[in-house]
C-alpha positions in Angstrom: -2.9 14.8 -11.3 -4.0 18.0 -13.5 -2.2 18.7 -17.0 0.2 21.2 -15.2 2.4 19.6 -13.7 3.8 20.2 -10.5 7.6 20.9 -10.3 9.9 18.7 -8.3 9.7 18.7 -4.7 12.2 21.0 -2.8 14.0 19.9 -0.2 12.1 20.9 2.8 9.0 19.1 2.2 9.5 16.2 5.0 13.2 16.5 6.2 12.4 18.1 9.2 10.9 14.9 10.9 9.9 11.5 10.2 6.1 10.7 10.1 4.4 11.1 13.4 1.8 8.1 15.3 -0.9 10.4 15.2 -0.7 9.9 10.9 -3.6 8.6 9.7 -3.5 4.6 7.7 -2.6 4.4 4.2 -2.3 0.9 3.7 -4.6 -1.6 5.6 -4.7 -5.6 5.3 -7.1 -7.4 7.7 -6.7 -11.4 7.3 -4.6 -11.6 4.3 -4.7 -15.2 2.6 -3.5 -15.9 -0.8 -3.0 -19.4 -2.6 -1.7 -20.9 -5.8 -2.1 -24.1 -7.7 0.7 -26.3 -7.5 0.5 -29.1 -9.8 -3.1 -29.5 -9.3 -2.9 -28.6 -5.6 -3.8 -25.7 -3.7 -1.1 -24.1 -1.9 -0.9 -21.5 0.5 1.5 -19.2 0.2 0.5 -16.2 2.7 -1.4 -16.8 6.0 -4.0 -14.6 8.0 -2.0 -11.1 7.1 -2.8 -8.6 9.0 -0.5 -5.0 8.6 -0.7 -1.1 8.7 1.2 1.0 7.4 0.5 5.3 8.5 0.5 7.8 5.7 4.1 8.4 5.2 6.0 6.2 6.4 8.5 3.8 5.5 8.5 0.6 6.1 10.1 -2.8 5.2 9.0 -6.7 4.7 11.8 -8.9 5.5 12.2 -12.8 5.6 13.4 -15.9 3.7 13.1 -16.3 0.2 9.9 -17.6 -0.8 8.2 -16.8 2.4 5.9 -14.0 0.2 7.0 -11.0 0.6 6.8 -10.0 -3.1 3.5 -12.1 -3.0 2.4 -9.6 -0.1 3.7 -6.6 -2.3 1.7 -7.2 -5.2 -1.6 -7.9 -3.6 -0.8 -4.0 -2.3 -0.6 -3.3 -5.5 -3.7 -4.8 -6.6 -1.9 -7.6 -8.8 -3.0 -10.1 -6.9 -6.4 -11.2 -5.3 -6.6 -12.3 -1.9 -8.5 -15.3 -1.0 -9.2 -14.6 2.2 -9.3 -10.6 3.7 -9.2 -7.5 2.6 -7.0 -4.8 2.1 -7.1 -1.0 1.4 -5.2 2.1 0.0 -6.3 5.2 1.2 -9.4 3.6 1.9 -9.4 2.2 -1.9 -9.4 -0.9 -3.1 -5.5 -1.6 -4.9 -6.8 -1.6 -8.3 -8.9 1.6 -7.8 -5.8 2.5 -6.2 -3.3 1.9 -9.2 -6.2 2.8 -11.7 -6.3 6.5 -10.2 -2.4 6.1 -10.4 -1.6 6.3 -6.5 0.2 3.6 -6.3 3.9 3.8 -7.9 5.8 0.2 -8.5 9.5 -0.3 -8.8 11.2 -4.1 -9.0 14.8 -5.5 -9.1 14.5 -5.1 -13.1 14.6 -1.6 -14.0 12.8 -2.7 -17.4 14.4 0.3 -19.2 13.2 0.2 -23.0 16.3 0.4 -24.6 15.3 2.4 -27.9 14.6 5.4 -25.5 17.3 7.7 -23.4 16.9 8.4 -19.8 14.1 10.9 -19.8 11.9 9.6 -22.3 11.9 6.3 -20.1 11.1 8.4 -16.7 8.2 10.2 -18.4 6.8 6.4 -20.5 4.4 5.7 -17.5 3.2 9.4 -17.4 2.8 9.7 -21.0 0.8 6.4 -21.8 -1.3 6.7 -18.6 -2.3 9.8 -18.8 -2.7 10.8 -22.6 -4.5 14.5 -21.6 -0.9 15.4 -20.7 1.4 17.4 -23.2 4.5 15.6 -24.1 6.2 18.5 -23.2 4.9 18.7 -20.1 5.4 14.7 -19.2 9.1 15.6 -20.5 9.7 18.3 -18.0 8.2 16.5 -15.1 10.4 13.4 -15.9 13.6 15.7 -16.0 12.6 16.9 -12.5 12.7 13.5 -11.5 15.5 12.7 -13.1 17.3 15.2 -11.4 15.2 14.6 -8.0 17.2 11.3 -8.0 20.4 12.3 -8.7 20.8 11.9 -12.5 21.2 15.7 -13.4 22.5 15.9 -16.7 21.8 12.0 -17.7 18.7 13.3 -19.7 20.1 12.7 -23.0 21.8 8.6 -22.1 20.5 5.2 -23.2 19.9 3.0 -20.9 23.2 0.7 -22.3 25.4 3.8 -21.3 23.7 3.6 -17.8 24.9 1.5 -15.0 23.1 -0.5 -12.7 22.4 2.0 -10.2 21.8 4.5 -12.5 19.0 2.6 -14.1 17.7 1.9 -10.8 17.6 5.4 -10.3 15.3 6.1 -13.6 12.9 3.4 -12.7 13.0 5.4 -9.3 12.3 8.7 -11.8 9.7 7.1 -14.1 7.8 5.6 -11.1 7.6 9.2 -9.0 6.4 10.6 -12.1 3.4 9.4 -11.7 3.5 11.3 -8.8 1.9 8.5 -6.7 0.4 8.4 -3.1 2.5 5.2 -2.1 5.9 3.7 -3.7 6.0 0.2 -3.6 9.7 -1.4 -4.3 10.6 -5.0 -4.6 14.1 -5.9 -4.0 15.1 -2.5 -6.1 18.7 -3.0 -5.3 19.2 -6.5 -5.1 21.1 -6.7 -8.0 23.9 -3.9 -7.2 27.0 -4.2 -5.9 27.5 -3.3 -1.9 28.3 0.3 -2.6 26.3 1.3 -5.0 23.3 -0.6 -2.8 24.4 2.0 0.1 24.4 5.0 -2.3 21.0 3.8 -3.6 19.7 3.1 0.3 20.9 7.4 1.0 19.2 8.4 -2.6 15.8 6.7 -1.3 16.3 7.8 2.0 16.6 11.5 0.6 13.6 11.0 -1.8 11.6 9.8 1.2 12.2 12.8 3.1 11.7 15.3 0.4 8.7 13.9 -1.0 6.7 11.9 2.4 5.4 9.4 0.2 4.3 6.4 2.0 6.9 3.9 0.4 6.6 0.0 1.0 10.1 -2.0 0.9 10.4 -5.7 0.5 14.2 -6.5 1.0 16.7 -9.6 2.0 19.0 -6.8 3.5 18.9 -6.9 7.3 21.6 -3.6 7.4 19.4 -1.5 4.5 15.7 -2.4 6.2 17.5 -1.0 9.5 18.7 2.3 8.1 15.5 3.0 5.8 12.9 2.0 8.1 10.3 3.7 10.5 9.0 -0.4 11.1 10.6 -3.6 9.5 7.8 -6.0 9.2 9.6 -9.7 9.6 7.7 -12.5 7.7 8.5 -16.1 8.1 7.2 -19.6 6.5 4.9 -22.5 7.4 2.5 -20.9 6.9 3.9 -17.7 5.7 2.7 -15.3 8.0 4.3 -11.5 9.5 5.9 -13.0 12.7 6.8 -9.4 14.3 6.5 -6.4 13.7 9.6 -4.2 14.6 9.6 -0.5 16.0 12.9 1.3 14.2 13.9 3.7 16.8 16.9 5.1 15.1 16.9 9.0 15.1 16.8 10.8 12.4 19.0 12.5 10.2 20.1 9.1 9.4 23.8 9.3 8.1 26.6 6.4 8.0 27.1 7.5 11.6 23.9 5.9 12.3 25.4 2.6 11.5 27.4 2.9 14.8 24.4 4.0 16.6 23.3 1.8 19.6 19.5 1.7 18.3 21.0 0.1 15.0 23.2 -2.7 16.8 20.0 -3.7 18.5 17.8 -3.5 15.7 19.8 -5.1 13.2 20.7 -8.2 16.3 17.1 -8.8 16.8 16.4 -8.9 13.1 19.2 -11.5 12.7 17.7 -13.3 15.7 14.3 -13.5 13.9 15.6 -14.4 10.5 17.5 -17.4 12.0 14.6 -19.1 14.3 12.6 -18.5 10.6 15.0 -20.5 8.7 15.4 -23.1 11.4 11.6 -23.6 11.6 11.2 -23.6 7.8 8.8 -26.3 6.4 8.3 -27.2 10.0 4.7 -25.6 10.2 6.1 -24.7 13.4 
């Protein structure tokens, strides 16, 4: 990213269409293996991974708790190292990846510092990551954000006169400041209530199609990975492993009409399916 920087993105960008099969890979992972000590004991908690994700598209991981979804998340983000395989963002290894700051991170946590207001947090990552940009520049980029996700006018508010959602929506901000190639979001809305989640699950959506960043979900909602998704990737246990791989074919716009939509029913029934032989077979090896 130069010193100028760019203004927010305008809302034609990537509404028109989702991304097409023609788009090239962003993110690649060929025989993905990870494992942890365990009391002295290796363990393995993800199992010959192999995934692709096209330049911008959406997509989601989906299973059980503790099957290693946010395990698979942060080797994409180069946080963790592989044992086994490789993987790639635009052609990159993760941390050369994150060092050129392509790769945008947002968890369940918001991890708002409380001593700043709402803008100053959305520009933090800019300012300390890139110290060849003006403040005043990293302050006007951050209100763009700000306002790209909804919070027009929240400049000026600490984060303890923010609620959940609304913080979610700065770590949203701060992330997209950065003004990264790929978004990767663990569980972001896992800790908001059922309508705010569904308010949050349209912002993204809307962020996703004005921007067409590549954006990497890990969720436990079957409904939200349905209605965000171009794929849902659904991972199970013993070993942990992707066990399919699921085509969304829900058109777009998508609106809370899509909810009634035919393509949803079955999408979201054979997700459930899925998730229920995984938690059957769980610890099984099977």
């Amino acid at each position: 990213m130069t010193t100028a920087i760019a203004s927010a993105y305008p809302a034609s960008v990537a509404a028109s269409a989702p991304v097409t099969d023609t788009a090239p890979i962003h993110i690649a992972a060929h025989g993905i293996a990870v494992e942890f000590s365990l009391n002295g004991r290796r363990q393995r908690v993800l199992h010959d991974i192999n995934l692709s994700v096209p330049k911008g598209s959406f997509v989601s991981l989906i299973g059980p708790s503790g099957c290693g979804k946010s395990t698979l998340l942060k080797v994409m983000a180069g946080l963790v190292q592989p044992v086994e395989g490789t993987v790639t963002v635009a052609g990159l290894a993760p941390q050369e990846a994150a060092r050129r700051r392509m790769i945008g991170l947002v968890f369940q946590d918001a991890t708002l510092l409380p001593w700043k207001n709402a803008v100053e947090n959305a520009a933090f990552l800019l300012m300390t990551g890139n110290t060849n940009v003006k403040r005043a520049d990293a302050m006007a980029r951050a209100a763009e954000m700000l306002r790209l996700v909804g919070l027009e006018g929240a400049n000026d508010k600490m984060p303890s006169q923010l609620s959940g959602g609304m913080r979610q929506r700065v770590a949203i901000a701060r992330a997209l400041a950065l003004d990264p190639e790929v978004l990767l979001m663990d569980e972001p809305f896992g800790a908001l209530d059922a309508i705010t989640r569904e308010e949050m699950s349209q912002c993204l959506l809307d962020i996703w199609e004005r921007t067409g960043k590549t954006i990497v979900l890990v969720t436990h909602s079957i409904d939200e990975s349905v209605f965000l998704s171009r794929e849902v990737h659904v991972m199970g246990t013993g070993p942990a492993r992707i066990i399919e791989t699921l085509p969304i074919t829900l058109p777009h716009p998508r609106t809370e009409e899509s909810f009634a939509d035919p393509a949803f029913t079955r999408a979201e029934a054979r997700l459930r399916s899925l998730l229920i032989e995984s938690h059957r077979t769980r610890g099984t090896g099977k």
